[in-house]
C-alpha positions in Angstrom: 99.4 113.1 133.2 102.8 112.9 133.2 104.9 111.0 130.3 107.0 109.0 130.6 110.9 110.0 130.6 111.7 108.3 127.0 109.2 107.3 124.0 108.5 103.1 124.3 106.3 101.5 121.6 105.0 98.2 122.1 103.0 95.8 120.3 100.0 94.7 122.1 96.9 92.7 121.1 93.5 94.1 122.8 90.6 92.1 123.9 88.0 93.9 126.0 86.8 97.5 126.8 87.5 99.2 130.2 85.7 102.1 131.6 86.8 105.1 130.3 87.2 104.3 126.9 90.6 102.6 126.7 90.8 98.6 125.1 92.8 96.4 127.5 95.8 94.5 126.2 98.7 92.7 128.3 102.6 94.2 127.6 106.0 93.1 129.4 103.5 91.5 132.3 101.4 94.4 132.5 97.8 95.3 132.0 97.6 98.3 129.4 94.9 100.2 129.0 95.1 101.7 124.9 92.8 105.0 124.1 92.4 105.0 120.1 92.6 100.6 120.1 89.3 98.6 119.4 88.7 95.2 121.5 90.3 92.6 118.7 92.6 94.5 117.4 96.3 94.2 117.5 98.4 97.6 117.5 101.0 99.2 118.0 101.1 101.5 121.2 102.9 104.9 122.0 103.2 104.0 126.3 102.1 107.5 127.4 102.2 106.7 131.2 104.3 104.2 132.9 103.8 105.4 137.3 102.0 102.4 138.4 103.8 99.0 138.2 100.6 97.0 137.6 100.0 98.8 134.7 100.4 101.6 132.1 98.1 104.0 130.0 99.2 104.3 126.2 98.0 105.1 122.6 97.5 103.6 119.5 99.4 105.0 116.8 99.3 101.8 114.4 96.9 99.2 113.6 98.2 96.5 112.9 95.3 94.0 112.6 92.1 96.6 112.1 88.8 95.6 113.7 85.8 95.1 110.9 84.1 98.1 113.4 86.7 100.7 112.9 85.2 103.5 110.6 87.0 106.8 109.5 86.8 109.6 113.0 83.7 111.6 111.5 84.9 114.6 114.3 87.4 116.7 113.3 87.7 118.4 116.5 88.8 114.6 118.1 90.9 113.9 115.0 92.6 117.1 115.8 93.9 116.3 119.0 90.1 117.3 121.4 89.5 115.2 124.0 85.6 115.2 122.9 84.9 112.2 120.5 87.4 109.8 121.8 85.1 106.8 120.4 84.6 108.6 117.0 86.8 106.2 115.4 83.8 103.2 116.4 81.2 102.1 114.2 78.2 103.7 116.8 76.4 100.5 117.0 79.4 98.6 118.1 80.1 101.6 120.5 77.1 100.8 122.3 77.8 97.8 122.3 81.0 97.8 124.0 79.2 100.4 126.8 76.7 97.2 127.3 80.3 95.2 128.4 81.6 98.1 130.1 78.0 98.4 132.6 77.7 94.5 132.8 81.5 94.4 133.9 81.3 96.5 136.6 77.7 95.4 137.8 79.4 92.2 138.8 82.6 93.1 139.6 82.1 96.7 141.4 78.7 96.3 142.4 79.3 92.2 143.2 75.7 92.1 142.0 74.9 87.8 141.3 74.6 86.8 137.9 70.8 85.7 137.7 69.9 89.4 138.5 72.5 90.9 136.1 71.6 88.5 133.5 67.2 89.4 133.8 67.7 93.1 133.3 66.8 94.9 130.1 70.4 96.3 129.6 71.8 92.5 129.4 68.6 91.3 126.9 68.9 93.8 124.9 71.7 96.4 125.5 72.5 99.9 125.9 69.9 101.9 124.1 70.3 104.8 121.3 68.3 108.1 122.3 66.2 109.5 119.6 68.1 111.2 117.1 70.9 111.3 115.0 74.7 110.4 116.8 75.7 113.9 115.3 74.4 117.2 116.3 72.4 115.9 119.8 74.2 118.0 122.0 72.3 121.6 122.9 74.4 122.1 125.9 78.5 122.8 125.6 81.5 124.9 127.2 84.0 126.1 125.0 87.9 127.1 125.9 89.1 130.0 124.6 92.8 130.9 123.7 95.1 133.3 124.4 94.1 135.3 121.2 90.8 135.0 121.8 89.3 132.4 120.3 87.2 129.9 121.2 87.4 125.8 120.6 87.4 122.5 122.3 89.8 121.7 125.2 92.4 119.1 123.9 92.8 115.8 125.3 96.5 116.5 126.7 97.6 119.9 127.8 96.3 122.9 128.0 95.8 123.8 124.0 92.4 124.9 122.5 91.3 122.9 119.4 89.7 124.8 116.3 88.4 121.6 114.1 84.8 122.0 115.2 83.3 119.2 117.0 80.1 116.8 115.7 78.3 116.9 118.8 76.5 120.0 119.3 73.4 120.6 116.9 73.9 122.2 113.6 74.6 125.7 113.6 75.5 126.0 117.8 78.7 126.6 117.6 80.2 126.8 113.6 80.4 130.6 114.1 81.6 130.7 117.3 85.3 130.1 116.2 85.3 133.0 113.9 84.6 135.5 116.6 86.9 137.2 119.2 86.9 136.2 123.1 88.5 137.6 126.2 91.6 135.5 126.3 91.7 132.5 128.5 87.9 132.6 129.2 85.3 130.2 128.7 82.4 130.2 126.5 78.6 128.2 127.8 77.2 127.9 124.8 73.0 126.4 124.9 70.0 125.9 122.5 66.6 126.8 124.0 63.6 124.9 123.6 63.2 127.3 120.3 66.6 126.5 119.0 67.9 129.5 119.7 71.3 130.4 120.9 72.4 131.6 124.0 75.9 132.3 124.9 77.5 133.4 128.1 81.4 133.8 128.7 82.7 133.4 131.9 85.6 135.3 133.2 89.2 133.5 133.4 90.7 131.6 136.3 94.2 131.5 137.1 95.0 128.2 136.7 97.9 125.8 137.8 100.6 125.1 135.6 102.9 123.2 137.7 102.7 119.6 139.9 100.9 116.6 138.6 99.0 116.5 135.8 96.4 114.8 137.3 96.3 116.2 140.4 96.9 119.5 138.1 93.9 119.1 135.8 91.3 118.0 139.3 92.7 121.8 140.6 91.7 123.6 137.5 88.0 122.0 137.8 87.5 123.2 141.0 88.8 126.5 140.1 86.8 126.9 137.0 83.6 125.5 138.8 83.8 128.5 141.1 81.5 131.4 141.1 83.4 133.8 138.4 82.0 136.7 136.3 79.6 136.7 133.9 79.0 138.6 130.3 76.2 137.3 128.1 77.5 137.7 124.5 74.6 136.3 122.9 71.2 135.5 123.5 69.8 136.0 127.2 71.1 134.9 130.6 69.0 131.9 130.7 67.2 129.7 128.3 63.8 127.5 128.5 63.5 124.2 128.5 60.5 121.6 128.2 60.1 118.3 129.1 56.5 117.3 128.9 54.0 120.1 129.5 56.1 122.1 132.0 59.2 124.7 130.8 62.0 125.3 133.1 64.2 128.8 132.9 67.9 127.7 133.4 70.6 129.8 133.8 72.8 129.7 130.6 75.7 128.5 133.0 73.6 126.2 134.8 73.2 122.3 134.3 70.8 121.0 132.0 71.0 117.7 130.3 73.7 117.9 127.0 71.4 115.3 125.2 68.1 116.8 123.9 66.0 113.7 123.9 67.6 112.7 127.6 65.5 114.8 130.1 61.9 113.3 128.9 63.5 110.2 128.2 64.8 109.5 131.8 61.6 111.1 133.1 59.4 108.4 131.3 62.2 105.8 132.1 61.3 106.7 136.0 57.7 106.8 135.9 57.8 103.7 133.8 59.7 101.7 136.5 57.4 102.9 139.1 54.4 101.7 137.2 56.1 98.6 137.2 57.2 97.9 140.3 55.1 100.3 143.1 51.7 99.2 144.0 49.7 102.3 145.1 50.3 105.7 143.7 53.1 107.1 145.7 51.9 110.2 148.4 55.4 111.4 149.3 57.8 111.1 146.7 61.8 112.6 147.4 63.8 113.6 144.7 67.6 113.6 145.4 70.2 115.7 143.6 67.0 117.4 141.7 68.2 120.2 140.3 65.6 122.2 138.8 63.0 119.0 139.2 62.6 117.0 135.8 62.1 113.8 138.1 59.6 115.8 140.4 57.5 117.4 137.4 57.2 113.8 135.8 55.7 112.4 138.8 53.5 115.1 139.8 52.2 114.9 136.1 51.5 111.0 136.3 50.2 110.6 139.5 47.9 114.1 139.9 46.5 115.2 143.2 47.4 111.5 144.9 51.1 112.7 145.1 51.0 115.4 147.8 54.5 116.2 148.7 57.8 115.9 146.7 61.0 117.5 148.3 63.5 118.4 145.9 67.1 118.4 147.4 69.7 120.3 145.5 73.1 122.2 146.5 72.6 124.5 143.2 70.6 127.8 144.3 69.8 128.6 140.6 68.4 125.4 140.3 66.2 125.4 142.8 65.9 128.8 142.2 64.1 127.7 138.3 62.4 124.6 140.5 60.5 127.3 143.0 59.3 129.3 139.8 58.2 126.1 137.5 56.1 124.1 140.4 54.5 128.2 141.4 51.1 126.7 140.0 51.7 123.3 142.3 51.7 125.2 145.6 53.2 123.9 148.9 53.0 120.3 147.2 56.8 120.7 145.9 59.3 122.1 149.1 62.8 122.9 147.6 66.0 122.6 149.8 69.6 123.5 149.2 72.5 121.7 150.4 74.3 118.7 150.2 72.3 116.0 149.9 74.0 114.0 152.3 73.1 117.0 155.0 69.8 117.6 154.4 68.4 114.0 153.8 67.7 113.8 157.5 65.2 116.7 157.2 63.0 116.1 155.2 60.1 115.1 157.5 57.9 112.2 156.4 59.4 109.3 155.2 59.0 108.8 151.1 57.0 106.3 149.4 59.2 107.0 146.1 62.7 108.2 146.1 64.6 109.2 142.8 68.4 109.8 143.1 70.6 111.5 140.5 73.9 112.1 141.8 77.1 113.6 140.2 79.6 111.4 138.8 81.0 110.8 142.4 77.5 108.9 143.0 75.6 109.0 146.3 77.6 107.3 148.3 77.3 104.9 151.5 75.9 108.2 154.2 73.2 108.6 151.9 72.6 105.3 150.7 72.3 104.5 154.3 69.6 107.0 154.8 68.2 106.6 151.9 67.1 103.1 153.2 66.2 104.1 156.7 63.1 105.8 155.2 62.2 102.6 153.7 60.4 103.9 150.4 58.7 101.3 148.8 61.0 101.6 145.3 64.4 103.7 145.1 65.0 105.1 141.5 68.6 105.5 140.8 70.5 107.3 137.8 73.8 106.9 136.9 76.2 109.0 135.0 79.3 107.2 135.9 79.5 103.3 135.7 81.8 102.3 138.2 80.3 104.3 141.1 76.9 103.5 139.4 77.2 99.9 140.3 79.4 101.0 143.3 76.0 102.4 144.8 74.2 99.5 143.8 76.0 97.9 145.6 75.8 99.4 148.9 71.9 99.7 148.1 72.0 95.7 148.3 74.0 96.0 151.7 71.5 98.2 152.8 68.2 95.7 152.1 67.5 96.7 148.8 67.6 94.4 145.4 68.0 95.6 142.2 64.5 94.9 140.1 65.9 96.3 136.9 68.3 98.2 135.1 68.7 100.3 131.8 71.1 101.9 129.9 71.2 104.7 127.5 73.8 105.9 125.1 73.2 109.6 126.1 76.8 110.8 124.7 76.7 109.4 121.6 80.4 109.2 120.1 81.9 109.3 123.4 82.7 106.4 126.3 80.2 107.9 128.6 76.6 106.4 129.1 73.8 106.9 131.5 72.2 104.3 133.3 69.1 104.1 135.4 68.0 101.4 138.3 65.2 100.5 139.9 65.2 99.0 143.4 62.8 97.6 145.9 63.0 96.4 149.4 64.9 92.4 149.1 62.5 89.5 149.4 59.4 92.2 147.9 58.0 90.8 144.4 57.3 93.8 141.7 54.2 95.5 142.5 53.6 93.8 146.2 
């Protein structure tokens, strides 16, 4: 983002958390949304972008009245300037709770979803809920940034430097080396754990990216850029790594997408079937499995529900995915059918209308085209998963335009130390009682 033309401190008091991390305060008339500030706490912040007249973005750089939840930043990666751990300075605990008022928040206000419903799910009884495992060393999956002398470190939160202090969240021993080694300049490390614990490491060749313009606009350019194909060297390791959830092992490409979280893919794999235990009558016979990937969702319900289930389409725009899908389901036969594309595309093809559909969407979410179609195969329970809260509950919403009610909804704090946090729903057609 851009700064603003001359420094301005204010002092602001905080008193709720927005989404994104930020704590919300009031200054000069506006609302300002303060990274490093606790809810409760009165600081003083550094204004660090003033474009908008409704309100401004800015930084603590004094606490003035300290919250009793504030605890040393155990990252020193974040404490150096990273944009990783930007809630290492919270009591965890307390973190998750403030990610409960972030999800409730925008259930009602994003998704307009009515109290009573909001207010009988298991995320509002009894909050956001803590994977298994420490909130240190979960993460198995990570890119690195590497410099222009070659070596490798965290992106930092503004600009375009690479940070050295080593970061908390992968597991012991991923990436402590890493930083002592030499890179081609300006490339970009995937760095994953397999199923084995060990390492695999592929650098990917550097993009030209854009220096001038808007930050923002700036930084959403570079994304695209480095999300294009580009070359490949593995340094370490193997070009892909295993991964098990349950009985079943998937081989991912080491640049591929796999959960971060060790304990998330079996977690939200019994978190699905466990909803549809709840809430479906018969075992499902068609079961759809939107942005799939390499088909956790699909294995988990061909495990639970046996020969009964005989058809699960996984959709997927990811070749490799698929790609590790076709070779994991081999042993299933025609019972799993893979197709790449956009989702949105190739929802329309996929033959006889689901009993079960499970949707995991990118942080954009699903949207209202396949929402819309989505509900025009009138499965008897939609699971939805959520890795961004606004467009989370957005999508809820638009389910709930659609005919569908939201039966019940979960969250988990799958990036510990961090503002993000995954949440799953479970919807049925309106006016249908759970297990009808």
């Amino acid at each position: 983002m851009t700064p603003p033309a001359t420094t301005r401190r204010v002092e602001v008091t905080v008193d709720r958390p927005a989404n994104g991390g930020e704590a919300v305060g009031r200054a000069d008339g506006r609302v300002l949304f303060v990274r490093g500030a606790i809810p409760g706490e009165r600081v003083v912040a550094e204004i660090t972008d003033d474009r908008h007249d409704s309100y401004w973005r800015a930084e603590a750089v004094e606490i003035l009245e300290e919250s009793p939840h504030r605890v040393p930043v155990v990252c020193p990666a974040a404490a150096g300037g990273a944009g990783c751990c930007d809630l290492g300075h919270i009591e965890p605990g307390h973190a998750r709770d403030l990610k409960k008022a972030v999800l409730l928040d925008v259930l009602s206000r994003v998704g307009h979803l009515d109290e009573e419903t909001i207010a009988g799910t298991d995320l509002a009884t009894r909050g956001v809920d803590r994977l298994p495992g420490d909130d240190t060393g979960w993460r198995i999956r990570t890119r690195l940034a590497v410099d222009g002398r070659g070596r490798a470190g965290q992106h930092a939160f503004r600009g375009s430097a690479v940070i050295h202090d080593v970061c908390v969240q992968p597991a012991p021993g991923m990436i402590d080396d890493l930083a002592r080694r030499s890179f081609t300049p300006h490339a970009e490390l995937a760095v994953v754990l397999d199923a084995d614990g060990t390492r695999h490491v592929t650098e990917l060749a550097p993009v030209a990216e854009v220096r001038h313009g808007d930050a923002r606009r700036r930084a959403q350019q570079n994304r695209r850029r480095r999300a294009r194909p580009r070359a490949q060297v593995v340094v370490e390791g193997a070009e892909s790594a295993v991964h098990r959830v349950g009985n079943r092992a998937w081989d991912i490409p080491v640049t591929g997408f796999w959960q971060a979280h060790r304990a998330a893919p079996q977690t939200y794999a019994d978190t699905v079937v466990g909803f549809l235990g709840d809430h479906l009558g018969a075992g499902p016979r068609v079961a759809w499995d939107l942005y799939g990937g390499a088909g956790v969702f699909a294995g988990a319900l061909l495990d639970h529900y046996g020969t009964g289930l005989e058809e699960v389409h996984i959709v997927d725009s990811d070749a490799g995915a698929l790609a590790a899908a076709t070779r994991t389901f081999d042993a299933d036969g025609d019972r799993v059918v893979t197709h790449q594309g956009e989702v949105a595309a190739r929802v329309h093809d996929l033959g006889e209308s689901p009993d079960v559909v499970v949707l995991d969407p990118p942080r954009t979410g699903a949207g209202e085209r396949v929402i819309d179609a989505i509900a025009a195969a009138k499965p008897a329970v939609v699971v939805h998963v959520g890795c961004d809260a606004a467009r989370f509950a957005r999508d809820l919403g638009l389910f709930a335009r659609a005919g569908y009610r939201v039966a019940q909804v979960r969250g988990f704090d799958a990036f510990p130390l961090t503002h993000h946090v995954e949440a799953i729903a479970c919807l049925v057609p309106a006016g249908v009682t759970p297990g009808e």
